[in-house]
TINURO-888404 format. One record per residue: residue in one letter; x, y, z of N, C-alpha, C, CB in turn. Coordinates in steps of 0.2 Angstrom, whole numbers, plus 5000, padded with zeros to 4 digits. Each point is the difference from the previous one (the first is absolute). Last residue first. Glycine has a CB too. Example, Ala and Ser with C-alpha at 12.3 -4.5 7.8 and 13.67 -1.06 7.14 Angstrom:
BEGIN
   resn   n.xx   n.yy   n.zz   ca.xx   ca.yy   ca.zz   c.xx   c.yy   c.zz   cb.xx   cb.yy   cb.zz
      S   5064   4989   5035    5004    5006    5001   4996   5005   5003    5006    4997    4990
      A   4996   4975   5010    4996    5006    5000   5004   5006   5000    4991    4994    5006
END
This chain:
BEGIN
   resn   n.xx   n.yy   n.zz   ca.xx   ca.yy   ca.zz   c.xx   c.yy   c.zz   cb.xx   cb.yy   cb.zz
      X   5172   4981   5061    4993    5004    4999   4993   4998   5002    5007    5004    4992
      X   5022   4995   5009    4995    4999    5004   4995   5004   4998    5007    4997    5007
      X   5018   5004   4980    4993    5001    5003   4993   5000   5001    5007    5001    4999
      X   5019   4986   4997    4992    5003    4997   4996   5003   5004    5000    4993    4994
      X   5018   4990   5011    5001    5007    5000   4995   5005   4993    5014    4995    5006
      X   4981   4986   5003    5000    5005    5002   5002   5004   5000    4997    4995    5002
      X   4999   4987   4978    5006    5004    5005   4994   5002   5005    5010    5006    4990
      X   4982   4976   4992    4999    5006    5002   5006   5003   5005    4987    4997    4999
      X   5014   4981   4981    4998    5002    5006   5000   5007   5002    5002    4990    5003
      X   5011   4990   4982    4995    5004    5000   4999   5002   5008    4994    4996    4987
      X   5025   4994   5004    5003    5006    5001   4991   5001   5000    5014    5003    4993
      X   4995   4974   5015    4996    5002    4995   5000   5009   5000    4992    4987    5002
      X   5018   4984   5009    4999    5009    5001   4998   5003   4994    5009    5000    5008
      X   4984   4972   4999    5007    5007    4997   4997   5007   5001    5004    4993    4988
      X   4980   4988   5017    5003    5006    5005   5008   4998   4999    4990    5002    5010
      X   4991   4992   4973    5004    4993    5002   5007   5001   5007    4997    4995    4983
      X   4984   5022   5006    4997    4995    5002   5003   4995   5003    4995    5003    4994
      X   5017   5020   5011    4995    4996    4994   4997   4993   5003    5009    5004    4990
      X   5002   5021   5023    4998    4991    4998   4996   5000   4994    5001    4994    5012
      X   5003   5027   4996    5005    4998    4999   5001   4991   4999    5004    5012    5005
      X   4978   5004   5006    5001    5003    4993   5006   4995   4996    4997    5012    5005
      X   4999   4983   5017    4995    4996    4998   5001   5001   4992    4992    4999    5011
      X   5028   5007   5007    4993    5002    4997   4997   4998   4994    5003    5007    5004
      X   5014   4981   5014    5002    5004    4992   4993   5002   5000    5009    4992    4992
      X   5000   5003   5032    4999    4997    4995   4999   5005   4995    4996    4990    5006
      X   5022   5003   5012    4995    5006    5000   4998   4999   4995    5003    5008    5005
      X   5006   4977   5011    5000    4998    4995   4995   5009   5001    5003    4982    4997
      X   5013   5014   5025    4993    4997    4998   5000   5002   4991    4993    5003    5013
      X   5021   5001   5007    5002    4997    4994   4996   4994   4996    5010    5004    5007
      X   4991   5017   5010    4998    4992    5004   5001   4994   4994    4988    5005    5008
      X   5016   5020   4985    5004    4999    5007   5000   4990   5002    4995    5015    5005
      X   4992   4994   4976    5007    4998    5000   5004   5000   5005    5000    5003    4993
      X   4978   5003   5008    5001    4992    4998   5007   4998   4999    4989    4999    4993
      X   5007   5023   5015    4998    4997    5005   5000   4989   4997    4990    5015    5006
      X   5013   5005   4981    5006    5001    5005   4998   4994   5003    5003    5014    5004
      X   4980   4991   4981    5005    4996    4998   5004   5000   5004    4998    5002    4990
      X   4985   5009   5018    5000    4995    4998   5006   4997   4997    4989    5003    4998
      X   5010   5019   5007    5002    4995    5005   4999   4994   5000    5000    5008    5005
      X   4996   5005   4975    5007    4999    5001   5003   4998   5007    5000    5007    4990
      X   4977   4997   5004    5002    4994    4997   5008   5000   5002    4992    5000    4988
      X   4996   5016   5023    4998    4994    5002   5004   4993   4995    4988    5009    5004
      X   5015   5015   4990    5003    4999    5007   4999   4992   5003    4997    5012    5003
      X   4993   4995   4978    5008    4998    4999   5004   5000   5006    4998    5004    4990
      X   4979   5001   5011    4998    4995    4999   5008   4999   4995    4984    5001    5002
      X   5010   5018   5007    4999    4997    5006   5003   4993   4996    4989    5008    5008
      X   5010   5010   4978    5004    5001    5004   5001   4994   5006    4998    5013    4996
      X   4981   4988   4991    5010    4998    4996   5004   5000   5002    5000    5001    4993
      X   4982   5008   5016    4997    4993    5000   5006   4996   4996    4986    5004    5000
      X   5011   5020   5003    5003    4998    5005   5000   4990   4999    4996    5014    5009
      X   4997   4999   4973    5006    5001    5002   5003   4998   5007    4997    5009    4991
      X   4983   4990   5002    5001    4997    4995   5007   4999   5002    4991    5003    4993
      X   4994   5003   5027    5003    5003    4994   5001   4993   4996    5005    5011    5006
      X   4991   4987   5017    4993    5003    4998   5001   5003   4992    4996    5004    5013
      X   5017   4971   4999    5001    5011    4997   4992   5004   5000    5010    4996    4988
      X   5007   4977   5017    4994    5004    5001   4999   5006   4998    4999    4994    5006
      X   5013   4979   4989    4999    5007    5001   4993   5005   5002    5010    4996    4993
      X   5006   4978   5006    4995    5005    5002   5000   5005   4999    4999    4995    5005
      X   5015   4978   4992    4999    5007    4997   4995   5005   5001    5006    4994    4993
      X   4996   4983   5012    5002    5004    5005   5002   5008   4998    5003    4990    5004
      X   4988   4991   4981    4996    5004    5004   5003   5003   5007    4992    4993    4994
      X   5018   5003   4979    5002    4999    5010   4995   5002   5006    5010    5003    4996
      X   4984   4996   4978    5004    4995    5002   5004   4999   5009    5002    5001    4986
      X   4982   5014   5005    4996    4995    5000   5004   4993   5001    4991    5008    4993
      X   5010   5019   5017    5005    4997    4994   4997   4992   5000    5012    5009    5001
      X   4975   5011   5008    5001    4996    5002   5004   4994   4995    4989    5005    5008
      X   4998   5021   5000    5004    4999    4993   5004   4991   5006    5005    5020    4992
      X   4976   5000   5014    5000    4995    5003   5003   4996   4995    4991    5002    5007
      X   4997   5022   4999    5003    4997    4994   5004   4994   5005    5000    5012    4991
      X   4981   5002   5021    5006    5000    4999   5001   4994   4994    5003    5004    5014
      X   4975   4999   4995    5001    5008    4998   5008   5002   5001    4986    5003    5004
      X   5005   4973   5000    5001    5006    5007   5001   5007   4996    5009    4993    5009
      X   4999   4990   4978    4997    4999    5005   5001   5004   5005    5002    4990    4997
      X   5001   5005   4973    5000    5006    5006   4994   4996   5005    5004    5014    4992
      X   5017   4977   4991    4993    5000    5003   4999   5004   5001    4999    4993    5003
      X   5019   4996   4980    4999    5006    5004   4992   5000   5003    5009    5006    4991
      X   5013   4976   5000    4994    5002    4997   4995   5006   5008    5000    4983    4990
      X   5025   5008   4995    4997    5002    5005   4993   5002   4999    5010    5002    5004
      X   5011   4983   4987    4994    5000    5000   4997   5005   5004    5002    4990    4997
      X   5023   5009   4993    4997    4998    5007   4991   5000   4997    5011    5007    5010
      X   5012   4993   4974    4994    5003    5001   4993   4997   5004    5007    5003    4990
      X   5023   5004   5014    4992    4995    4997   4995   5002   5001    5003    4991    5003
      X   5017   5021   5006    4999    5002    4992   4995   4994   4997    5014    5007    4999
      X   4994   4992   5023    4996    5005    4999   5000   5002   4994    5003    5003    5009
      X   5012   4980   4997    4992    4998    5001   4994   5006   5000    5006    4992    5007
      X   5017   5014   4988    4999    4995    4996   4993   4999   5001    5011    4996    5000
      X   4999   5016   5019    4998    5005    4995   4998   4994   4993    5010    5012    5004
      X   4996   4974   5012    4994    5003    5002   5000   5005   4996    5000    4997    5011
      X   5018   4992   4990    4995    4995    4997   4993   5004   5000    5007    4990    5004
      X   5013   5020   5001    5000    5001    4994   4993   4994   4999    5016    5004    4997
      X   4990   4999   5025    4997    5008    5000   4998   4999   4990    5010    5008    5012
      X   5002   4973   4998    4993    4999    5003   4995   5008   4997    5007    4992    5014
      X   5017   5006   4983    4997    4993    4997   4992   5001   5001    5010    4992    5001
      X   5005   5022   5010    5000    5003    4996   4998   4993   4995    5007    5010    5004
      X   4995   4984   5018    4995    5006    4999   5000   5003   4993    5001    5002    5013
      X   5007   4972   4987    5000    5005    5004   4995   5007   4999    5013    4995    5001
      X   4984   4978   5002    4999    5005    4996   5003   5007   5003    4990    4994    4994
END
């Protein structure tokens, strides 16, 4: 895959509607994308906690596509019989 194949898959992968589900550990916000658990983030903010946590997905995805690993579909986006499905939450939404 080349680098402009690899860069278009990833803005794409960014536009799913990822699952994230938000904690606070440590008196710190704690944002963990429930399909890639390599995805992480940390913030004392709302705002730093998104900022961190597209850093994090989008070295996720670099990193499966590099090893040419399968990046999977957000759980928003399967159906029962896992066809792809337009429901589900963005992050690109604000984190609340």
């Amino acid at each position: 895959m080349s680098e402009a194949e690899m860069a278009a898959t990833i803005e794409q992968a960014l536009t799913w509607p990822w699952r994230v589900d938000v904690t606070e550990e440590d008196g710190e916000l704690v944002a963990r994308v429930a399909e890639m658990p390599d995805a992480i983030a940390t913030g004392a903010t709302h705002d730093d906690l998104a900022r961190d946590l597209w850093v994090s997905l989008r070295a996720s995805l670099r990193a499966r596509l590099e090893f040419g690993d399968p990046i999977p579909r957000p759980v928003a986006q399967q159906t029962i019989d896992g066809s792809p499905s337009a429901q589900g939450i963005s992050f690109n939404q604000r984190i609340s």
